[in-house]
N, C-alpha and C positions, 0 to 999 in steps of 0.2 A: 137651634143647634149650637153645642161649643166650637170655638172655633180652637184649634190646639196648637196651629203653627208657630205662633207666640211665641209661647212656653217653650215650646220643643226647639226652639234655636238656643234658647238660654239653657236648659237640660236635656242633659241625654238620658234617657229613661230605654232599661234593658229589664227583660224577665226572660228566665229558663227554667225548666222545672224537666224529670227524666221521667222515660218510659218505664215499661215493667212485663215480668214473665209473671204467670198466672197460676192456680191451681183452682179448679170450684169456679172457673169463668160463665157468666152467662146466668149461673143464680143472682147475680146484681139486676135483671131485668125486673122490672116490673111484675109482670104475668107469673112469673115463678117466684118472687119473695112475696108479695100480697099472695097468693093463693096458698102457698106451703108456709104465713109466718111462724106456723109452730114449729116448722121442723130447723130453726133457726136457721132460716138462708144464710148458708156463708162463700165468700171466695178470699182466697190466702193469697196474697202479691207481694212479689220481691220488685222495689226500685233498682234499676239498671241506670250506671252513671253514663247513660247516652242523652244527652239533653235536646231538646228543643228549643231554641232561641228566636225571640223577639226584641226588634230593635227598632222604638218609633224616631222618624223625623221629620221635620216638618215640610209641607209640602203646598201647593195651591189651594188657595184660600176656594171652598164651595166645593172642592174636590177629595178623593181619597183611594189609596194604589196601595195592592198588596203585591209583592214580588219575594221571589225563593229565588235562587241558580238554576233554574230551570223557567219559568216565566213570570210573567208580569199582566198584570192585570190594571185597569182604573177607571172610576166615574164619576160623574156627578154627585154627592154624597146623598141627592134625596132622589136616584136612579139604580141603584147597587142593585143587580141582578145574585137571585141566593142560589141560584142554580150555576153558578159560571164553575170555574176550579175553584175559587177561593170563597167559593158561595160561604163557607162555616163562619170565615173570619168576615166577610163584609156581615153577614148576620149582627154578629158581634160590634162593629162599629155602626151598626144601625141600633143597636139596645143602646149604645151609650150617647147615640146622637153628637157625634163629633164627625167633623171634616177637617181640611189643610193637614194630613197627618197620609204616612207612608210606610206601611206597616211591614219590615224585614226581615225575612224569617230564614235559619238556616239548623241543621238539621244534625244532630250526630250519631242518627240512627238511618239506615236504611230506609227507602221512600214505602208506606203502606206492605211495615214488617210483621205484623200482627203483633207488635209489643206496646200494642194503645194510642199510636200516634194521634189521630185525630182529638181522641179526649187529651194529651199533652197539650195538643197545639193551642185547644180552646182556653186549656186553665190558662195557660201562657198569656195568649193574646191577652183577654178579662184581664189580668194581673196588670201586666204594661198599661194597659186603657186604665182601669182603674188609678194605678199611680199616676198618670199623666192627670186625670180628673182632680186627684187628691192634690197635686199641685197649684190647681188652680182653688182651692177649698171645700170640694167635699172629701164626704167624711170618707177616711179606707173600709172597704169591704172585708169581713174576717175572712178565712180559711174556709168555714162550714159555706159561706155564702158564696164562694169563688165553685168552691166542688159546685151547689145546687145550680146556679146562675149554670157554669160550660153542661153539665149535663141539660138541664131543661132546655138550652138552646138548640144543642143537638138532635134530641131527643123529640124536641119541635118541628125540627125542620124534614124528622122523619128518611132522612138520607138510609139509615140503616136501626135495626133495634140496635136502643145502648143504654147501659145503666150506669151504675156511678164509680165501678173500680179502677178504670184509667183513671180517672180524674183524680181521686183519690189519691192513689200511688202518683200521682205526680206532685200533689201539693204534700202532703204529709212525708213520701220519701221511704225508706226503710223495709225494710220484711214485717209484714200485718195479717192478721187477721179479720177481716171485715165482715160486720154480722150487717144484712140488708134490714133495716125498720120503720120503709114506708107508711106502716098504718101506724103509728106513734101519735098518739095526739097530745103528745106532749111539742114545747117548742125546740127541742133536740135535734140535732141535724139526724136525716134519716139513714144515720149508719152508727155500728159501735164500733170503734178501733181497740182492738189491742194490740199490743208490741211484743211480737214472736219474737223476737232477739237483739240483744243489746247490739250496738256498734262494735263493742270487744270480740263480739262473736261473729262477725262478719266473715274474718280471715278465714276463718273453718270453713264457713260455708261457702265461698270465693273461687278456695281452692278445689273444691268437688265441679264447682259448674263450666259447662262448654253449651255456648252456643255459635251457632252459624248461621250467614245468613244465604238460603239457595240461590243468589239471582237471578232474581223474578219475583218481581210484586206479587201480593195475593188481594183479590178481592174478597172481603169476608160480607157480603150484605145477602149472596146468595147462600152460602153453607150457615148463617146465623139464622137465614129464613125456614131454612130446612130443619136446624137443630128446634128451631122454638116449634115450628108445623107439628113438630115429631110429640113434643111435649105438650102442644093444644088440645091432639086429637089422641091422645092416653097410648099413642101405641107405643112409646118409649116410658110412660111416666118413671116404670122402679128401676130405669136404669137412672136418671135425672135423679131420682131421691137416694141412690149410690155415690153419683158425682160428692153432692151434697153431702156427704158422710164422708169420702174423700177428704175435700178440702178440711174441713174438723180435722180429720184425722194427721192432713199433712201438717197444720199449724200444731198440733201435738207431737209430734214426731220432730220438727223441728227446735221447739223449745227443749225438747230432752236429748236433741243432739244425736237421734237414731234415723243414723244418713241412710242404713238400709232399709227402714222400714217406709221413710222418705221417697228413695226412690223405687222402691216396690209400688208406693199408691201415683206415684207421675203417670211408671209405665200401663200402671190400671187404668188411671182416667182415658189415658191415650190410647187405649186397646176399646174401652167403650163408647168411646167419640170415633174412632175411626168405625166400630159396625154401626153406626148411626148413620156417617155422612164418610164413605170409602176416600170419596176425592180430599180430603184431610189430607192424607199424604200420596206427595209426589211419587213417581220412583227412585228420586235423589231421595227424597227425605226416607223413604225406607228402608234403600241401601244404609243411610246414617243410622236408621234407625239399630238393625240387626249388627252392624258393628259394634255401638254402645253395650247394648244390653248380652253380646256378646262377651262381657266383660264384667256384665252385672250392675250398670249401670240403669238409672230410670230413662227415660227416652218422653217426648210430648212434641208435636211441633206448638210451636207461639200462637196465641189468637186462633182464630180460624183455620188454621194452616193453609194450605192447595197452595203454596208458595212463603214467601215472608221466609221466615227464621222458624230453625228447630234449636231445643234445647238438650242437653242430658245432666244429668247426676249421680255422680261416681261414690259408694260407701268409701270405696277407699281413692285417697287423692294420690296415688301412686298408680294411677291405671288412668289419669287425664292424659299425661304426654303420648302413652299409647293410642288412645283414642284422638286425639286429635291428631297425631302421625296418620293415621286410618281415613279420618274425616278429610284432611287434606287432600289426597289422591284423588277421592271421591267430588270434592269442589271443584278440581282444577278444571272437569269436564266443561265446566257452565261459567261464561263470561260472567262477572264480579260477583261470582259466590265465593264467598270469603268465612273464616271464624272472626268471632267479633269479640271484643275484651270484655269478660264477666267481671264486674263490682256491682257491688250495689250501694245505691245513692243513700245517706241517710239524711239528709240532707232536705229533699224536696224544693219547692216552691223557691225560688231567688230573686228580688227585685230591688232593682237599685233604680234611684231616679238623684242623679248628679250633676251637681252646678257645675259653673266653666273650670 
């Protein structure tokens, strides 16, 4: 095993990389891009500059602790239980076969908001671990191998289905379009990006968006079980192969700057994900919801929804401070539900590993 304590008294080695809102989520699995690859599986993701931070230091030599502001964890380094809270990230320091290291993570997104957090947290962690390894002389890992590495870990450990658009959006950054292409026997990483909109183009899109966050976690492992069940046993497939035309259509609409036909297909996907799986939305998030779109705005909750974060999308950005005057009321009900600041990250992936 490496030992990293070392090193890590001589450098400080930090990685962040940001969440992301969705459009076409869940075509990234497996089971639906391998079996529709004709139908070009795609999901469209906007980076949110809410980051996730990792911050190694060195620690007892044979040993290895991961802690947030919330708890703390540590073990033996060839004892690491995958099941504990921090089961994802001790995984990850068992691929890399390191000990003496103390892995610190803190958060500027709400805890388990359905904006990708887990796939953040993994590209993060890999990134930090990596740099700290490359410190001592191996080689850096690229970008395509940071995305496949955090997905196949997760993905491994089977905690929940997950495919590779968190990861994605966190290392790459920006508003994309992602075409899924697992079966590629080429040596290409198994995704195509393209880039829905410059950085100049950001501010347009900025100003149209409100998200909030309901306070209260959401678990997504039981409504992701249910959406894929749906899609296994054909009884949803032509709404699935909808979604899927969605997402196309919203990376098209957003390249052309057509915020109403943008948020026409949010509040579609969100109206056929809710008759798929009802518990989607709270009845906070659908009092949020009938506000927005009250105004003609798109409406979706994040991720999975049944809690975490909703989002909307105003054609015209002179009808946000309405809406969030609206949204606000509606929050005040539920202890730390809050709106949360819309940018997007163009940015992605961050790692610094610095001398004294």
């Amino acid at each position: 095993m490496i030992y990293l304590g070392e090193i890590l008294v001589e450098r400080a080695v930090k990685a962040s990389a940001p969440c992301r809102l969705d459009v076409g989520g869940t075509w990234d699995l497996k089971p639906f891009a391998l079996l529709y690859a004709h139908l070009s599986p795609t999901t469209t993701n906007l980076a949110l500059k809410m980051r996730t931070h990792v911050q190694l230091k060195p620690y007892e030599f044979g040993w290895v602790r991961v802690a947030d502001r919330f708890k703390e964890e540590r073990f033996p380094a060839d004892e690491v239980p995958f099941d504990a809270h921090f089961g994802l990230v001790f995984a990850i320091l068992s691929h890399f076969g390191v000990h003496g290291v103390s892995v610190e993570l803190s958060y500027e997104s709400p805890p388990k908001s359905g904006l990708g957090g887990s796939g953040t947290l993994a590209v993060t962690a890999i990134a930090a671990l990596d740099e700290a390894c490359a410190l001592l002389g191996k080689q850096r890992m690229s970008r395509e191998r940071i995305v496949e590495l955090a997905h196949n870990i997760e993905d491994g450990l089977r905690y929940s289905y997950t495919g590779m658009q968190d990861q994605c959006a966190s290392v790459y950054g920006g508003v994309n379009r992602w075409t899924w292409t697992y079966n590629s026997n080429s040596e290409r990483a198994p995704f195509i990006r393209e880039e829905v909109l410059d950085a100049e183009d950001y501010p347009e899109l900025e100003s149209r968006l409100i998200i909030a966050y309901l306070g209260r976690s959401h678990i997504s492992s039981e409504v992701n079980e249910r959406q894929v069940k749906s899609f296994l046993d054909g009884s949803s497939r032509k709404i699935w192969f909808r979604i899927n035309e969605i997402a196309i259509e919203f990376a098209e609409a957003l390249k052309e700057c057509d915020w109403a036909r943008a948020a026409s297909l949010i509040s579609e996907e969100n109206r056929l994900r809710y008759g798929m799986v009802p518990e989607r939305l709270t009845p906070m998030s659908i009092r949020l919801m009938e506000a927005a779109q009250a105004l003609g705005a798109g409406f979706a909750a994040a991720g999975a929804g049944g809690g975490g974060c909703v989002w909307a999308l105003c054609p015209d950005p002179s009808d946000v401070d309405r809406i969030k005057r609206g949204w606000e009321e509606v929050l005040r009900e539920e202890k730390n539900a809050k709106l949360l600041e819309a940018r997007i990250d163009g940015e992605g992936l961050r790692v610094k590993g610095l001398g004294d």
